[in-house]
N, C-alpha and C positions, 0 to 999 in steps of 0.2 A: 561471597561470589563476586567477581571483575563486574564492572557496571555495562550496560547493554551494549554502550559506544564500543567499550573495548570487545567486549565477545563479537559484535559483527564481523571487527577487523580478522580476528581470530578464525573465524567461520569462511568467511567472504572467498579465501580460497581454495575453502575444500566445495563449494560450492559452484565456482568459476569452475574447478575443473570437471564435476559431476558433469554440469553441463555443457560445457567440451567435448565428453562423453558422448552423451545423447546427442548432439546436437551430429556429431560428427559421423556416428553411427552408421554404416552401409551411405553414408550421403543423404542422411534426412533430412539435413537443411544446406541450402545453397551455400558454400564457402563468404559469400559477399556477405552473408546476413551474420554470419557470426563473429567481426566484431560486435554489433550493438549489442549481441545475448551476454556478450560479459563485460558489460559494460552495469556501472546502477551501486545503489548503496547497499541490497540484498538486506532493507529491513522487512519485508514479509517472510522470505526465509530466514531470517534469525530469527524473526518472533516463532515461527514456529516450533526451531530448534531447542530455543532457551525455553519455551514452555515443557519442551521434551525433556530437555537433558535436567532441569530443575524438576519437574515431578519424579524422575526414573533415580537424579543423583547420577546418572551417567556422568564422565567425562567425553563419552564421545556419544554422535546420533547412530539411532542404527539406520541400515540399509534403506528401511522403508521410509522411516522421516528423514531423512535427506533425500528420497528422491522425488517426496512429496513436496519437501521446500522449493526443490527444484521445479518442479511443475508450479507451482506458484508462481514463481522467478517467467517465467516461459510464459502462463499467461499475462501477466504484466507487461511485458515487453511486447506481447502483441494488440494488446489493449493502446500503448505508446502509441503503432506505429501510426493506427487509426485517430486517437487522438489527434496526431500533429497536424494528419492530413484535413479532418473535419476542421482544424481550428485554423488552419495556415500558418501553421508557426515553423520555422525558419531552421530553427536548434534545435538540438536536444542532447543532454546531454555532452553540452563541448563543442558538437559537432554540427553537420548539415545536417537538418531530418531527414530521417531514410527516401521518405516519398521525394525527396529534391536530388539525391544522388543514384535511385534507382529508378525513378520514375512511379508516379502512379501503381501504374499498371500490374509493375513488376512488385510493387510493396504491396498488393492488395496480395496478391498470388503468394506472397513473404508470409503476409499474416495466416495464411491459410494454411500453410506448414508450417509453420510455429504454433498455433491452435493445437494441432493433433499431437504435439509434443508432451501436452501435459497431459493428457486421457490414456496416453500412450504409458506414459509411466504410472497412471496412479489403479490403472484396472487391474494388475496384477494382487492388485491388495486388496480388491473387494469391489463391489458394486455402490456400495454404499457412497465411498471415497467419488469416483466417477458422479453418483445424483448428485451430490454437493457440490463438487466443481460446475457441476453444468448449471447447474441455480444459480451459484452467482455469479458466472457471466454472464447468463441473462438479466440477473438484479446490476450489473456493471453496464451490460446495453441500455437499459430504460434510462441509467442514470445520467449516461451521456446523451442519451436520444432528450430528454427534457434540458438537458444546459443548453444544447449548442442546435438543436431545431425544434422541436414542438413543445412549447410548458405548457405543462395544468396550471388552473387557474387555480392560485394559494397565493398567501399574501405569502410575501420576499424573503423574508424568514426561513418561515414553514419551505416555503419552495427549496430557499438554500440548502437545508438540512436531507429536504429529501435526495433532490440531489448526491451530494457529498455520501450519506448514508449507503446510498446504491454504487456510487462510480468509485469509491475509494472507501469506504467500511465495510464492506463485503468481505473483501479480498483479506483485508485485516484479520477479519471475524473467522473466518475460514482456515486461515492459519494458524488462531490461538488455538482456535476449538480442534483440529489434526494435529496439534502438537500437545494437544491433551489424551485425543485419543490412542494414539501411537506408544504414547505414556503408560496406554492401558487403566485410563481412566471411569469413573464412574458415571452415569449417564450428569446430574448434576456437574460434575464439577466440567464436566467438557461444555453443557450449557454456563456454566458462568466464566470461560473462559471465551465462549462466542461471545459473550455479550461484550467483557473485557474489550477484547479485541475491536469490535466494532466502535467502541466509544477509541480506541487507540486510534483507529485509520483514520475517524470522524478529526479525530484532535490532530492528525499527521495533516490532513487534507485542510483544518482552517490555519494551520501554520504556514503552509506553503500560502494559501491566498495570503498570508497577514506579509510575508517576504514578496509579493508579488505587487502589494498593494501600495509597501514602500519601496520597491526598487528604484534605484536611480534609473535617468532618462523617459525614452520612450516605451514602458514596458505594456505586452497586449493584456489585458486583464485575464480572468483565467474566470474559477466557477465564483469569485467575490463579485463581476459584474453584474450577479442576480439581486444584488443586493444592491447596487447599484442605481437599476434603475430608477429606481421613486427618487433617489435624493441629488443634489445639485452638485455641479464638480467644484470641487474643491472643500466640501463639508466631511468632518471627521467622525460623521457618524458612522459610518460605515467601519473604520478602524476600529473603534470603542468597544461596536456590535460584534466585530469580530475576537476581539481580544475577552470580552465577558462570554463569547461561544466558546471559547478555546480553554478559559478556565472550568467553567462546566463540564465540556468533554475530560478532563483530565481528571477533576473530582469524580466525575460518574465513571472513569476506568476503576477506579484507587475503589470505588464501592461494590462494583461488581466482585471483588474478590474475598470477602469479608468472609467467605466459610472457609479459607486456607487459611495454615499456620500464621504467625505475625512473618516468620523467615521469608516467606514464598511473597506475602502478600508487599513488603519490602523492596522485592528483589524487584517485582512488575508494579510498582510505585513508579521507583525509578525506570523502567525500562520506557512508559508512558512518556515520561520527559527530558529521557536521552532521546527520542524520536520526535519529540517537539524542539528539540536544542537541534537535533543533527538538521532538522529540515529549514530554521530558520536561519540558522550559522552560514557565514557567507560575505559576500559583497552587496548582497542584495537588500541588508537590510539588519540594520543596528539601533532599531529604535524599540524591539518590543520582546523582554522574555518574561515565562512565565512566571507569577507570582512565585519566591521562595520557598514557602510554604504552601503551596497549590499539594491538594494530595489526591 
């Protein structure tokens, strides 16, 4: 089976136009908003896809798991727009961040229809679908609500991981485990492809900080500043710590799946560190991949 890199590519535009689709629907989202909805690398929706189409043997998704990767896709992007705004950041994605070219006001009202896009597509399949999405955007709001305004008192670590776990392992987890169940999976194995998952988005999200941490110039830290703290600038602890967190998460993806075939458990080996390679790859940072042999 093609390695994770290539199947995104593969997928990426049957999914831009899904949500095309939706997006464009009777006018349910303002024309201005939809370029950033296809805009993105669409690794939550391919994770969820390849977990699909690799348990079913499909070549293609059906109806329902695509339009649940789509709703993934949708929360993500609206999860962005608040991000950029909470943090002040400038970019995203290439571009101005949305809250700089539509104003505040108009991006708050943006996220707000973008929100009802993904509930909108996954209620047809069940109620169930609907509880889990709403869990973890609320496990995404706590996790941003502690990075960027009020932390629990936990040493830097601990805090990090909570963190990162809630604002970007969630979504991960949520994907593998809907790309299990669409699979028509067993209650097990969709539990240990949440787990999978979560350690996936844990190890996507300390990859970005580790690109972020060496980016040239003036770059704004991101959720690595939690770690930050305690130590003095210019000390490489903080790198080291990050790079021993990011082999962990990769080994604890690669264990979560020990009750699949050797074939499956292979395939999302590597898919863990095609999304550790895709997130670090760049200009932003050529000092750190993961070990060779990391599994």
């Amino acid at each position: 089976m093609m390695p994770f890199r290539e199947y995104l590519e593969q997928v990426r535009p049957t999914v831009n136009r899904r949500i095309e689709e939706v997006a464009g629907d009777g006018g349910a989202i303002d024309p201005g908003v939809l370029p950033l909805l296809l805009k993105g690398k669409r690794m939550r929706a391919g994770l969820l896809l390849r977990v699909h189409t690799a348990l079913t043997r499909m070549t293609a998704p059906t109806p329902r798991a695509l339009d649940l990767a789509c709703a993934l896709e949708f929360a993500h992007a609206a999860s962005l727009i608040l991000d950029d705004m909470l943090d002040g950041d400038a970019v995203r994605r290439g571009a101005p961040a949305h809250h700089l070219t539509r104003g505040e006001g108009r991006a708050v009202l943006d996220v707000v229809g973008i929100l009802a896009l993904p509930y909108a597509l996954a209620a047809p399949y069940g109620s169930q679908y609907v509880t889990m999405l709403a869990s973890a955007q609320q496990s995404m709001t706590r996790g941003v609500a502690w990075e960027v305004l009020e932390q629990p008192l936990l040493p830097s670590v601990e805090l990090y991981d909570a963190v990162i776990t809630r604002k970007t392992g969630c979504l991960f987890s949520l994907a593998a485990a809907w790309g299990a169940m669409t699979a028509g999976a067993d209650e097990d194995v969709v539990t240990a492809f949440a787990n999978f998952g979560l350690s996936a988005g844990k190890a996507m999200q300390i990859a970005d900080d580790i690109a972020d941490l060496h980016a040239p110039g003036d770059c704004r830290p991101g959720s690595e500043a939690l770690l930050l703290q305690s130590i003095s600038p210019g000390d490489d602890r903080v790198g080291r710590a990050l790079a021993s967190l990011l082999d962990a998460e990769i080994a604890s993806a690669a264990a979560r799946l020990r009750l699949l075939a050797p074939r499956e458990q292979g395939i999302f080996r590597q898919a863990v560190r095609d999304i550790v390679g895709i997130t670090i790859a760049g200009p932003r940072i050529d000092k750190y991949r993961p070990a060779p042999n990391s599994s």
